[in-house]
C-alpha positions in Angstrom: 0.0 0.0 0.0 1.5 3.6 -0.8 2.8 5.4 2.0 0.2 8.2 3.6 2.6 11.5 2.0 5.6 8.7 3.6 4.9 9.6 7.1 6.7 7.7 9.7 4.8 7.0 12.9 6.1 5.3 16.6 3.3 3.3 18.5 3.5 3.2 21.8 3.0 -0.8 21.9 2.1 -2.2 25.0 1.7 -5.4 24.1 -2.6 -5.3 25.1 -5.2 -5.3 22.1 -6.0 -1.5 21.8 -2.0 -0.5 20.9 -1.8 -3.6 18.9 -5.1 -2.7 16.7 -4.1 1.3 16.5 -0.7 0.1 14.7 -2.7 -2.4 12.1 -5.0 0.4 11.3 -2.2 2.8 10.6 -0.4 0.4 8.7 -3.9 -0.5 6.8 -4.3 3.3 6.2 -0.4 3.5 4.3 1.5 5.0 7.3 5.5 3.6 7.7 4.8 1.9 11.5 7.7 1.2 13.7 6.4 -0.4 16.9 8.1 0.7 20.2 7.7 -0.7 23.4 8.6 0.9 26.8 10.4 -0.6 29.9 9.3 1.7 32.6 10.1 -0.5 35.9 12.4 -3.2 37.1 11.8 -6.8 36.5 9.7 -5.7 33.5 12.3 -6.4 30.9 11.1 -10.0 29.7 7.4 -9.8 31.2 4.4 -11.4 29.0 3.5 -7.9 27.6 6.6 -7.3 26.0 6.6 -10.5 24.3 3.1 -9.9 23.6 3.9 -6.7 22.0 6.9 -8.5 19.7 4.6 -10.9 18.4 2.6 -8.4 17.0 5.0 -6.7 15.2 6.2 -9.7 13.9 2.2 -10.4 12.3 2.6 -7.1 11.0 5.6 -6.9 9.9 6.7 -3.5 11.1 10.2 -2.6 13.0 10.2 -3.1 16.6 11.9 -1.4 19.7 12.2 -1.8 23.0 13.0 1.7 25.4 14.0 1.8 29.0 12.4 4.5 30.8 12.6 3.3 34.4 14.6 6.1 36.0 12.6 8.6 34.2 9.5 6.3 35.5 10.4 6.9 38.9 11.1 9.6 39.2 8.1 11.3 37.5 5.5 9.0 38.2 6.6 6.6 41.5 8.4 9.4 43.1 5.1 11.6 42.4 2.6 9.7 43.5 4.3 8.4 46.8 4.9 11.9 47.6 0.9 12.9 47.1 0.3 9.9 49.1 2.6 10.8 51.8 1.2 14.6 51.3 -2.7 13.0 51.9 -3.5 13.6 48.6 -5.0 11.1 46.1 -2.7 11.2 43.0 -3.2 9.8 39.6 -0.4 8.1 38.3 -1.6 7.5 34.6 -2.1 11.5 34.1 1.1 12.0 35.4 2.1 8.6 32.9 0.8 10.3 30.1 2.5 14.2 30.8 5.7 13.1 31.4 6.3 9.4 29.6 4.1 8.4 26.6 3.6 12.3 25.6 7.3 13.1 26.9 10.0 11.0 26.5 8.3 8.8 24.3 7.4 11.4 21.5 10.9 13.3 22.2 12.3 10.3 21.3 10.2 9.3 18.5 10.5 12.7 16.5 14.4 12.4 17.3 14.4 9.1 15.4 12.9 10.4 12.6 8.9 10.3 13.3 6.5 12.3 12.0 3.8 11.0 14.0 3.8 9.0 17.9 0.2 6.9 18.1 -0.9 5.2 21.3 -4.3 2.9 21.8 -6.0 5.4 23.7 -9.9 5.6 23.3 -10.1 9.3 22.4 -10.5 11.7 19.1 -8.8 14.3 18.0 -10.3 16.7 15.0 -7.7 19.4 14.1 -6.3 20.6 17.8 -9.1 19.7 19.2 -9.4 16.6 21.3 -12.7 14.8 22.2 -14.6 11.9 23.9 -14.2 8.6 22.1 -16.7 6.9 20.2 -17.1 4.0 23.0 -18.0 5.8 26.4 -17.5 3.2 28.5 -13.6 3.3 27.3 -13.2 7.0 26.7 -9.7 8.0 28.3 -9.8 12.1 27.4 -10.1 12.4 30.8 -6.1 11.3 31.5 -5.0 13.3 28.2 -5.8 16.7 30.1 -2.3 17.9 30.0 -1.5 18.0 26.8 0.2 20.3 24.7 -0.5 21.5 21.0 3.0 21.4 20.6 2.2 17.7 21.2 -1.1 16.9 20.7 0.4 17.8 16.6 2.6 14.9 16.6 -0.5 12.6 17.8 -2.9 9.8 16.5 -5.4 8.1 18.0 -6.6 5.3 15.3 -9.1 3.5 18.0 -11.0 6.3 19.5 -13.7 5.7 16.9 -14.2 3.0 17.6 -15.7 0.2 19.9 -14.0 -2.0 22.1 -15.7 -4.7 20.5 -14.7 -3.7 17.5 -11.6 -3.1 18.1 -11.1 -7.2 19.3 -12.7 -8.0 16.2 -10.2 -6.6 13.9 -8.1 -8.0 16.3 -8.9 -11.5 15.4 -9.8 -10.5 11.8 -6.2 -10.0 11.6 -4.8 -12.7 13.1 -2.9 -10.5 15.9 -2.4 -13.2 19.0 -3.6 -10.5 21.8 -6.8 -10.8 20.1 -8.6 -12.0 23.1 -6.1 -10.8 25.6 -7.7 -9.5 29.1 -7.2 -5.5 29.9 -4.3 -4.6 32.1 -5.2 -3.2 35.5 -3.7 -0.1 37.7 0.4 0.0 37.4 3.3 -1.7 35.8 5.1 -1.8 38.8 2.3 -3.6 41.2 1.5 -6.3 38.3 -0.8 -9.3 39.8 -0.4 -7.6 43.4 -3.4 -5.8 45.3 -2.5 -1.7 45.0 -4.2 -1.4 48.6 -1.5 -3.8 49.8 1.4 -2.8 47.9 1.2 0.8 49.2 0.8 -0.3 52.7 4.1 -2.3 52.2 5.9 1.0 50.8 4.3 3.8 53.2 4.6 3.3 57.0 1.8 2.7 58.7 0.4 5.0 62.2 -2.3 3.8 63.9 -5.9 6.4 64.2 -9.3 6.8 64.6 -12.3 6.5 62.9 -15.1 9.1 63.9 -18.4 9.6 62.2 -19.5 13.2 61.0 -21.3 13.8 65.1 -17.9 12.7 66.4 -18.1 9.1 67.7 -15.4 6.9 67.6 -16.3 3.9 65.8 -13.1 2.2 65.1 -9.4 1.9 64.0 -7.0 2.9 61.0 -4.0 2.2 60.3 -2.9 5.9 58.5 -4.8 8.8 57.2 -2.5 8.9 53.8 -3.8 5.7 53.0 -7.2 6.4 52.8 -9.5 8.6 50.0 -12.2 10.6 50.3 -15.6 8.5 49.1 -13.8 5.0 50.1 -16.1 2.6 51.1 -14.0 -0.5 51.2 -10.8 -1.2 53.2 -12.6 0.4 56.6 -12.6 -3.1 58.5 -16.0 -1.1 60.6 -18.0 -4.2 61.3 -21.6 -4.0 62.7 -22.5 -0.7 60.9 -26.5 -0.6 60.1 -25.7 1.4 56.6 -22.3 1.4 54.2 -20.0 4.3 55.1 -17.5 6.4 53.2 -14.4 8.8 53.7 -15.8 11.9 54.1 -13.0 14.0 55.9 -9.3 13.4 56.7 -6.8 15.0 59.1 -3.2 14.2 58.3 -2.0 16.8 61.6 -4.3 14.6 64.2 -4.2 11.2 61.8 -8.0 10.8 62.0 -10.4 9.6 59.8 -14.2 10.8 59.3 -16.7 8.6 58.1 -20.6 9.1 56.9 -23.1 7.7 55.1 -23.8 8.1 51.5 -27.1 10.8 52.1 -24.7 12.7 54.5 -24.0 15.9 53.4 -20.7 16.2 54.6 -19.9 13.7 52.2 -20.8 16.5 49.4 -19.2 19.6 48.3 -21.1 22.3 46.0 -17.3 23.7 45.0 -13.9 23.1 44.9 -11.0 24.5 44.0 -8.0 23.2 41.6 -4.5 24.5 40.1 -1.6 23.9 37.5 -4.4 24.4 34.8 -3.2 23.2 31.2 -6.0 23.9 28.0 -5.8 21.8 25.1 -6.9 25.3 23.4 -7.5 28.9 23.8 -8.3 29.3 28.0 -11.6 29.4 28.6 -13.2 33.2 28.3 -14.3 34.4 31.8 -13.0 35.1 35.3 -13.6 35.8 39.0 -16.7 37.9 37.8 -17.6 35.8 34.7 -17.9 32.7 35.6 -17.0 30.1 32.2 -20.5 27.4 32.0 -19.2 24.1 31.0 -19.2 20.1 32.1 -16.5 18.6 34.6 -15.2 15.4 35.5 -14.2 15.0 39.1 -13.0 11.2 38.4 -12.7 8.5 35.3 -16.1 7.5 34.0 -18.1 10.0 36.5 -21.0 11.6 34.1 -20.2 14.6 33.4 -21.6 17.3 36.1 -22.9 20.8 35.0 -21.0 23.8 36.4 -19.3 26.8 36.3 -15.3 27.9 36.3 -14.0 31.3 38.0 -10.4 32.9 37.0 -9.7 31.9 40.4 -9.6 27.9 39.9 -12.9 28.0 42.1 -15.4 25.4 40.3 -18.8 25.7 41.2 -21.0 22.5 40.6 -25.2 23.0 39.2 -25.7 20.0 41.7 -23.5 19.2 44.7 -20.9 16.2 43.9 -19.9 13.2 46.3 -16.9 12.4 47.1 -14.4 15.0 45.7 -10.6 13.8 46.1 -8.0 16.7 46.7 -4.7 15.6 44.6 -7.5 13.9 41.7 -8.2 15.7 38.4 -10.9 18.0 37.0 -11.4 18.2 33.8 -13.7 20.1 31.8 -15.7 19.3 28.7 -17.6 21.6 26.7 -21.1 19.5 24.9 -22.3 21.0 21.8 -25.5 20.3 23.7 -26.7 17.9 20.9 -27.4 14.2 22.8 -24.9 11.4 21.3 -22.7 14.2 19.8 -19.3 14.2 20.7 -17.7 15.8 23.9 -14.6 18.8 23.6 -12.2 18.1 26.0 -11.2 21.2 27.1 -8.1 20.9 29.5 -8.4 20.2 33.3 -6.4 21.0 36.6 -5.9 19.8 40.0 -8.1 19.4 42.6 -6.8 21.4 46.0 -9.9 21.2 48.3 
């Protein structure tokens, strides 16, 4: 097939089904592929998805790399989020993944070698310098692509995000590629098979609190605030409780936990507030007096919530919103108010309290 204007593209391959089927369609579509594969933690060098990811290259024919990033990976995305942790925040690894690995050292290194193009198996779109909600809303990432660039976001393809999951499989196997029917990969590289809960109780230490409820009663035991997120149900080990409770409140300075029920109100907040802002565009038009009107995600897969931004990172929700985790992300959409159309991803920031 002629080349598409001979453009060389780098896939991020990760040896799952998604990166696998976003370098087929690219080499389907004319582009010159070379498949890359990132080492981003110890003991990772000869693991299943690598080999994974070399048998597909080998189906497709296409060149094949392999890149160690493990002391970048640490340092930007272990070191980070141990430190939030530490800090009592909640941190999100795969933003931070994203910023400072796939769309960072990965494309530097891409366009050094020659690339015109880097392409991952994120479920997104991008029209022009725009990016938006994939096709498949159950798989839509945008909402851990809200720091970049359009110095990057340039150099970026997407192939899957219109598509299905299922679909996606069943080119798979139309194709012959042998991750065809492979599971999806959960949380990080460096926990593998291991429980997260458990393997950041083995790397933080541990100091022993209470558990109150929102009228100040001590109902039980924890073993340290940091561990803990607000809106956590599970993990608690409160037995003998008439209704579920959550996380509601957390004090690192006294190491104490507080706990209510899902209609309490202090498990709500009508605002927060959020900072290190990045816009895939323009900013948003609008400011302390001017509030901008416009759709936010407080977490992956949450529905998007109606409200308003202020100049001053203050976000003001249409409907008070459960469980909002300082250290998470925000990130805003803007609907073209049309139901089933797509979703502008806008940019996002930080959530501070």
């Amino acid at each position: 097939m002629r080349k598409v204007l001979n453009k060389k593209v780098f896939v991020a391959m990760s040896g799952g089904v998604d990166s696998s089927v976003a370098a087929l369609l690219l080499q389907k579509q004319g582009y010159d592929v070379t498949g890359a594969h990132m080492i981003c933690w110890e003991g990772c060098e000869n693991n299943e998805d690598k080999q994974d990811a070399m048998r597909v290259a080998a189906v497709l024919g296409i060149p094949f790399l392999v890149w160690d990033f493990k002391k970048e990976y640490k340092k930007a995305v272990y070191d980070y989020m141990i430190c939030e942790y530490m800090a009592g925040r909640t941190p999100n690894p795969d933003v931070m993944c994203n910023k400072e690995i796939k769309f960072g050292i990965f494309l530097k290194r891409a366009l050094e070698a020659g690339a015109d193009f880097m392409a991952t198996g994120h479920y997104v779109r991008k029209f022009g310098s725009k990016l938006f909600a994939a096709k498949d809303k159950n798989k839509d990432q945008s909402y851990f692509l809200w720091t970049l660039t359009q110095d990057q976001l340039k150099h970026c393809l997407f192939p899957i995000g219109n598509y299905l999951k299922s679909e996606a499989r069943d080119l798979a196997r139309g194709f012959g590629l042998p991750v065809a029917n492979k599971k999806d990969s959960q949380g990080l590289c460096f926990v593998g098979k291991v429980n997260f809960a458990d393997f950041i109780r083995e790397t933080l230490p541990q100091k022993s609190g209470v558990i109150m409820t929102s009228d100040g009663k001590k109902i039980g035991e924890h073993d340290g605030a940091h561990f803990y997120t607000i809106g956590q149900r599970h993990g608690l080990a409160l037995g003998g409780q008439a209704e579920p409770v959550y996380v509601a409140k957390k004090d690192l300075a006294t190491n104490t936990i507080m706990v209510s029920q899902k209609q309490d109100s202090a498990l709500y907040k009508r605002e927060l507030f959020a900072e290190n802002f990045n816009w895939i565009g323009n900013p948003p038009a609008g400011g302390p007096e001017m509030p901008f009107p416009c759709q936010v995600r407080i977490r992956h897969r949450q529905p998007l919530q109606a409200c308003s931004l202020f100049g001053d990172g203050r976000v003001v929700f249409d409907f008070p919103q459960r469980a909002v985790a300082p250290g998470q992300s925000a990130v805003f959409y803007l609907p073209d108010g049309k139901p089933g159309k797509d979703e502008e991803m806008l940019g996002g920031g930080v959530i501070v309290v």
